[in-house]
N, C-alpha and C positions, 0 to 999 in steps of 0.2 A: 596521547591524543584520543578523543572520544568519538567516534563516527556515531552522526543523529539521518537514521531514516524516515523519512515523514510520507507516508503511502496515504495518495488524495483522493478522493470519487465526489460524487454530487454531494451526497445527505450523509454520509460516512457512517451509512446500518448496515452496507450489504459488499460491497467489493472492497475497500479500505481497511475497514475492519479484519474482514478474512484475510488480506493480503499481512496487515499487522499479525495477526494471529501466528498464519503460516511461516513469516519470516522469522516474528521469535522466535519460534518453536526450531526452526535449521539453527538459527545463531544461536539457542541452548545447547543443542545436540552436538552443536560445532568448538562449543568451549567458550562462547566469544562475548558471551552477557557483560561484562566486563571493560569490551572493548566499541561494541554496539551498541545503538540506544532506540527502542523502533516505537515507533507513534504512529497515528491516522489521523484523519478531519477531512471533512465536507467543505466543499465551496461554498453551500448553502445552510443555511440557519435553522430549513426546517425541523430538524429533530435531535439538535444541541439537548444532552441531557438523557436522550435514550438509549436503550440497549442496542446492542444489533438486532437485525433485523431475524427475526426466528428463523427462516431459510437459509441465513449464515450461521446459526448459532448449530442448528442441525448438524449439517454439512460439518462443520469441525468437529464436534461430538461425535458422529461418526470416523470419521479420523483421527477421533481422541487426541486431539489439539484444543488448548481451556482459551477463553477468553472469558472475559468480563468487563471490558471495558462501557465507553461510555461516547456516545456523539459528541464532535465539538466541533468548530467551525475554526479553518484556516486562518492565522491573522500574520500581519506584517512582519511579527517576532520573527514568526514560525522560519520566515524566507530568508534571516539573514544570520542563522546561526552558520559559524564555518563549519568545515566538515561535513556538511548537511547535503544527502543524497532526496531531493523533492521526487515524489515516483507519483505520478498522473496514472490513471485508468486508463483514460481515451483522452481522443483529441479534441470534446469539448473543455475536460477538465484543463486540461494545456492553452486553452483561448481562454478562459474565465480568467485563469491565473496569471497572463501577460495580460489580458486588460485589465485587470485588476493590481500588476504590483510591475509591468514593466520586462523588458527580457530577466528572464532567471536562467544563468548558465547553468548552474544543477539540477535543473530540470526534464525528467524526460518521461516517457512512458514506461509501463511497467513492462510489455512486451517488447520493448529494442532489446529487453534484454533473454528475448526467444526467440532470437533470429531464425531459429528452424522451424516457428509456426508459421501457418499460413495471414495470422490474423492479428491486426497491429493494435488495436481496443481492446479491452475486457468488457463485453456488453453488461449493461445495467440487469440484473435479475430481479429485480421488484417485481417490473409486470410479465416476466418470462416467466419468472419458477427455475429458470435454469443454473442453478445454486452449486449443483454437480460438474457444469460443464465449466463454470464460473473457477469451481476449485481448482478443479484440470488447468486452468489457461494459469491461473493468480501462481500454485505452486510451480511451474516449468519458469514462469519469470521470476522469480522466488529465488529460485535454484542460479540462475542466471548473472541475477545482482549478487548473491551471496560472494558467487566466482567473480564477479568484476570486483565488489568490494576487496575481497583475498589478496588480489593480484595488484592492485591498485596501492594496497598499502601493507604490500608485507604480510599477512597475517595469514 
């Protein structure tokens, strides 16, 4: 059995992406590419087809974490493969995506699974700059679902 992670934000260039980034990079390091399959996309359309956003591309570079992926936008598919861990930013991307496809029980944010922060969103960094602070929150819940995922199914 294949566990599909799909890490969500608005425009999927600045917090999804990184979060995709971060979490392949544990699940290589963990053995588990094999076992995991990890993806991102945007609730929104605007920038289907672009790279990340430079402030995330930075930011992992610096942590010498590669990405290269590509914008795309969430679609119906996406929500009904089994096995499938859906990981929201915040709790607009969690309202877009129940008006948009209905309750989704695998659905949650990416910080339920940082119960030790104080802070339950990953703020947008487009218009912050806050690209560093963004990393900090995305890898501690990274870290979090890898262990839930482990525990969850053996691995």
């Amino acid at each position: 059995m294949v566990i599909h992670v799909l890490f969500i934000c608005l425009g999927n260039i600045c917090r999804s992406p990184m979060a995709e980034a971060v979490f392949q990079q544990m699940v290589n390091e963990a053995g588990l590419q094999e076992k995991i399959t990890v993806d991102s996309a945007g609730t929104g359309s605007w920038h289907v087809g672009e790279s990340a956003h430079s402030g995330t591309r930075r930011v992992l570079a610096q942590h010498g974490i590669p990405y290269n992926g590509r914008a795309r936008q969430i679609t119906a598919t996406d929500t009904k493969h089994p096995n499938t861990y859906l990981v929201a930013m915040d709790e607009e991307n969690m309202a877009d995506l129940a008006g948009r496809y209905g309750r989704l029980p695998n659905l949650s944010r990416l910080l339920d699974y940082a119960p030790q922060l104080p802070e339950r969103d990953v703020p947008d960094p487009y218009y912050t700059g806050r690209f560093e602070h963004v990393y900090q929150l995305v890898t501690a819940g990274c870290q979090g679902l890898l262990a839930t995922i482990r525990a969850d199914h053996g691995l």
